[in-house]
Residue frames relative to the residue before (quaternion, step in Angstrom):
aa qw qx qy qz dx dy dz
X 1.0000 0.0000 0.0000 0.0000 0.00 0.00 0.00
X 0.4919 0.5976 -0.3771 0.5086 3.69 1.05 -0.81
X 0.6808 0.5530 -0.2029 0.4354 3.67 0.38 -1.34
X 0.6936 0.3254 -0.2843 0.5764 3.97 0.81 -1.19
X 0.6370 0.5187 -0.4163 0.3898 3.94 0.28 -0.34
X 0.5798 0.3679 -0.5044 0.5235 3.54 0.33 0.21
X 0.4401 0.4831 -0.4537 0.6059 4.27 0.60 -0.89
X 0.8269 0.2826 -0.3975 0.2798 3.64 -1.01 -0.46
X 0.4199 0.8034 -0.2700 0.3247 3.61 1.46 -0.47
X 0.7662 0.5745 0.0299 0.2866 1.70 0.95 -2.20
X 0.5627 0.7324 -0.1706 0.3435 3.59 1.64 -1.65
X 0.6315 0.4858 -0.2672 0.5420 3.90 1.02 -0.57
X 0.6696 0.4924 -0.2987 0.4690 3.36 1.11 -1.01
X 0.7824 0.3609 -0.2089 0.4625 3.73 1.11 -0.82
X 0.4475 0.5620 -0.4823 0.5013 3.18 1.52 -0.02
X 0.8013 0.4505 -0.2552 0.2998 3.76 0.51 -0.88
X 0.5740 0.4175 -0.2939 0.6403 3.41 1.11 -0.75
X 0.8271 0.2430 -0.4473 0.2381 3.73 0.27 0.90
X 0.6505 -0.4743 0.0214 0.5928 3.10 1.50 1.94
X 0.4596 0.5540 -0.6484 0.2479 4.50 0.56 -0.15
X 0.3970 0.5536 -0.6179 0.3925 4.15 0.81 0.27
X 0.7067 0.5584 -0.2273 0.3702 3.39 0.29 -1.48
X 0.4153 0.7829 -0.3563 0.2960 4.08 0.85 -0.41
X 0.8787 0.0364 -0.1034 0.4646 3.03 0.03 -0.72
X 0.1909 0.7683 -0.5019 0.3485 3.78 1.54 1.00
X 0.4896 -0.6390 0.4736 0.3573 3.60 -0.94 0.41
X 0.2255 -0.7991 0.5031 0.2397 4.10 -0.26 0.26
X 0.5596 -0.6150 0.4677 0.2999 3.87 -0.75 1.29
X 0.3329 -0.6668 0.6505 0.1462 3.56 -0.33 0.04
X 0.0643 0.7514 -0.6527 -0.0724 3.47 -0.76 0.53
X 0.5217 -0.7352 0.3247 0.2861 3.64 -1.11 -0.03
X 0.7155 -0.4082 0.1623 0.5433 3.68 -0.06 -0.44
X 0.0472 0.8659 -0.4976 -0.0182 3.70 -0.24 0.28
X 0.5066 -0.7492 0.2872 0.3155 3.40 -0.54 1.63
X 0.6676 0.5634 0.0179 0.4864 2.88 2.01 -1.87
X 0.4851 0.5750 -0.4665 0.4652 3.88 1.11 0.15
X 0.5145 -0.4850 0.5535 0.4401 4.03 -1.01 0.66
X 0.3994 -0.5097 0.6903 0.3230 3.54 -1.69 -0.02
X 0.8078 0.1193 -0.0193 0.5769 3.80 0.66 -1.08
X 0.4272 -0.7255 0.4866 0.2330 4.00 0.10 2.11
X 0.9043 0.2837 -0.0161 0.3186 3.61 0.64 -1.33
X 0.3464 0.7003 -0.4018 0.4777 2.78 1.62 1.10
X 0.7244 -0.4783 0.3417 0.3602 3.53 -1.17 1.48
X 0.6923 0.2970 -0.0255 0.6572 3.72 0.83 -2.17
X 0.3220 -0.4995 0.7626 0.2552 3.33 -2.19 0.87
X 0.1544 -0.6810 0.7157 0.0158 2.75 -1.01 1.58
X 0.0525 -0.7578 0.6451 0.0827 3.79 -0.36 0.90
X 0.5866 -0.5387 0.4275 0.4277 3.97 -1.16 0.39
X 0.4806 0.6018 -0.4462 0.4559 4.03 1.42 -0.49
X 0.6722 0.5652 -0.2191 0.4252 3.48 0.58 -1.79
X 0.7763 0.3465 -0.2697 0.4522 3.79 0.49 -1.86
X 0.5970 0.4403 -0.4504 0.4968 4.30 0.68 -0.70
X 0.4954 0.4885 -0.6009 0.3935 4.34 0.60 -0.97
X 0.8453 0.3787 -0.2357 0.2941 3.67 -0.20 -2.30
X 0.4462 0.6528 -0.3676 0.4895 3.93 1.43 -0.26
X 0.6776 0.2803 -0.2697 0.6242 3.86 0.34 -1.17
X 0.6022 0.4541 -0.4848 0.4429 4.17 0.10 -0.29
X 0.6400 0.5913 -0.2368 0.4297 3.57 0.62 -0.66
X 0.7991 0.2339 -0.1250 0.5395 2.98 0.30 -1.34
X 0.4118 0.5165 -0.5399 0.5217 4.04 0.96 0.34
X 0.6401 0.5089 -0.3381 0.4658 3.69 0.52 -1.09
X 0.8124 0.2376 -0.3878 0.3649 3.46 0.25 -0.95
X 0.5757 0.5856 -0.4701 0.3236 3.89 0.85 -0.23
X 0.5417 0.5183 -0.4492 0.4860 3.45 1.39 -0.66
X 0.6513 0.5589 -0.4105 0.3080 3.97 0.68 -0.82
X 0.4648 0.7554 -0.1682 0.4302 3.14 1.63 -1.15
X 0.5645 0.6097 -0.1729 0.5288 3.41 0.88 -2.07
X 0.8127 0.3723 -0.1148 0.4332 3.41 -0.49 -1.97
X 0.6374 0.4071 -0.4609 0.4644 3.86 0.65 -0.51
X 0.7055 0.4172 -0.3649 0.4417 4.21 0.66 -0.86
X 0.9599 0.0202 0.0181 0.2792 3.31 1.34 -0.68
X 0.2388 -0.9370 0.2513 0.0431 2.38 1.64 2.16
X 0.3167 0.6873 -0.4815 0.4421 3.90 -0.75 1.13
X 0.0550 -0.7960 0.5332 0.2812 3.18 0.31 -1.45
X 0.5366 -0.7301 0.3340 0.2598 3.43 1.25 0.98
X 0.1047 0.8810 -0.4597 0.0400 3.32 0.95 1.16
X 0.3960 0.7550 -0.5225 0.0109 3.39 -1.17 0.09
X 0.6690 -0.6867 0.2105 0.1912 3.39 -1.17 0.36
X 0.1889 -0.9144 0.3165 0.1675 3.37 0.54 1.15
X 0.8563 -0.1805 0.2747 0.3984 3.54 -1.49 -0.63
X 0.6820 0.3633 -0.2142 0.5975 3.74 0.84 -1.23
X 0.5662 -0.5361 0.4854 0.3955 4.15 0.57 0.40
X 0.4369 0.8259 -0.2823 0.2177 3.53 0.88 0.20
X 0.3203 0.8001 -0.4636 -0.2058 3.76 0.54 -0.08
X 0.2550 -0.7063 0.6527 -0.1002 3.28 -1.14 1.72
X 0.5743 -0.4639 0.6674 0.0974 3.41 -2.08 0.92
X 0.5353 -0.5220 0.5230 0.4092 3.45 -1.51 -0.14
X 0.5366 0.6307 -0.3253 0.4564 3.44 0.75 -0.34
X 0.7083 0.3813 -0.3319 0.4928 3.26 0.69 -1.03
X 0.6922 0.4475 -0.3879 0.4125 3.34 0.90 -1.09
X 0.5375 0.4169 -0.5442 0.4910 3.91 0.28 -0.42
X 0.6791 0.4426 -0.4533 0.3708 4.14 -0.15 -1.10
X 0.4843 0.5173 -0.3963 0.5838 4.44 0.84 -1.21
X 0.8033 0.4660 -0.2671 0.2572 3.69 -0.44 -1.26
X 0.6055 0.4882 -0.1838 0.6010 3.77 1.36 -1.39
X 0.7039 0.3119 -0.3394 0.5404 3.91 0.92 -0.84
X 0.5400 0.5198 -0.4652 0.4708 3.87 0.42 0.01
X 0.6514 0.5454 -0.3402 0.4030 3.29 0.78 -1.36
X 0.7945 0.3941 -0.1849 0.4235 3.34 0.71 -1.27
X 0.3541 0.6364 -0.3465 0.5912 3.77 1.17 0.28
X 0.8296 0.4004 -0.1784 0.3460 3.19 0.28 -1.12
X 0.7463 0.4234 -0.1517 0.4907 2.97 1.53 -0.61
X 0.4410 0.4932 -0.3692 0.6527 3.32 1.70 0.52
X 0.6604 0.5712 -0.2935 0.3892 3.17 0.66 -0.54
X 0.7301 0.2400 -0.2112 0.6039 3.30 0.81 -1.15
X 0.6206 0.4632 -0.4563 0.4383 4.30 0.47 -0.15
X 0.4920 0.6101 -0.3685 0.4998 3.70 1.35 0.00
X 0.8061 0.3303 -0.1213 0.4759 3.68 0.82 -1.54
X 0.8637 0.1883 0.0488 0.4650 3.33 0.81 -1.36
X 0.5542 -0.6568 0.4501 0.2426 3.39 1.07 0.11
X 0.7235 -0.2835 0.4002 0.4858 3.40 -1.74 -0.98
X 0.6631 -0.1334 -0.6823 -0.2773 1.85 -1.83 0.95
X 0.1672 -0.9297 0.2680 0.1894 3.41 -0.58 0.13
X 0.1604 -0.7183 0.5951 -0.3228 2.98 -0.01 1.83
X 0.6467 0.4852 -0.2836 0.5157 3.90 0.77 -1.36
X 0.7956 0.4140 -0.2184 0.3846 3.59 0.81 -0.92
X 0.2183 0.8563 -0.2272 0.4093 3.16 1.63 0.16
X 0.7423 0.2943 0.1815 0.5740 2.52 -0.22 -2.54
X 0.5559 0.3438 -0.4829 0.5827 4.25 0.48 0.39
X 0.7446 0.3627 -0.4508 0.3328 3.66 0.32 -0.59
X 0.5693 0.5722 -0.3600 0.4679 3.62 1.14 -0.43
X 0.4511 0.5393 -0.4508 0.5499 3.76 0.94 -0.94
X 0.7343 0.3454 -0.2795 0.5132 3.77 -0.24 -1.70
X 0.5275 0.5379 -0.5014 0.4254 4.02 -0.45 -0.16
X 0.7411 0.5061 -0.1576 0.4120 2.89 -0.05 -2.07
X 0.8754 0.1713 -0.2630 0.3677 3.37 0.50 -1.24
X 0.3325 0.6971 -0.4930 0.4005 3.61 1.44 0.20
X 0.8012 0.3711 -0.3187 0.3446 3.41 0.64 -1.34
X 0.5373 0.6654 -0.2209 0.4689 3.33 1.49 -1.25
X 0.7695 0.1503 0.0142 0.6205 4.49 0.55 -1.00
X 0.6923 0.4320 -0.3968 0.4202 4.34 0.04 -0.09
């Protein structure tokens, strides 16, 4: 018993120096931020830009899987650039155009980018639509 009385002493002291001071403090609110991690103590900044980019890559992949199961082939044909390309190829052309473009214009012109955006969708659109 001599031995467990210090340990109880001890319990306020460890109860406090892991933040139960801090409880009943008002908390600052902060707003959204594209550029704030989702998870602080995660290995990867996972920002909500980064986690919605690798989401829409995904899920393009799985509709193409989707695609190719109703309509196995990969819907070849020969496009505009003399090319003859798959959906696959065209989604892979389209994401590397996309990403060009945006080096391209954060090289020349910076923020903002919205304008680059709406060119990578133009290119998509017409990758899928002429390549």
């Amino acid at each position: 018993m001599n031995r467990v009385l210090p340990l109880f002493l001890l319990l306020p002291a460890g109860a406090s120096a892991q933040g139960w001071g801090n409880v009943s403090k008002p908390v600052e609110e902060k707003g959204f931020s594209w550029t704030d991690p989702l998870w602080p103590d995660f290995w990867m900044a996972w920002t909500p830009a980064t986690f919605a980019l690798f989401c829409a890559i995904f899920g393009a992949m799985a509709i193409l899987t989707v695609l190719e199961v109703m309509r196995p082939g990969g819907d070849e044909r020969r496009g505009a650039l003399g090319l003859v390309t798959t959906r696959g190829d065209r989604l892979f052309i389209s994401l590397l155009g996309a990403a060009w473009i945006f080096i391209v214009w954060m090289a020349l012109i910076g923020m903002p980018l919205w304008w680059p955006v709406g060119i990578a969708v133009a290119w998509g659109v017409f990758c899928f639509w002429k390549v």
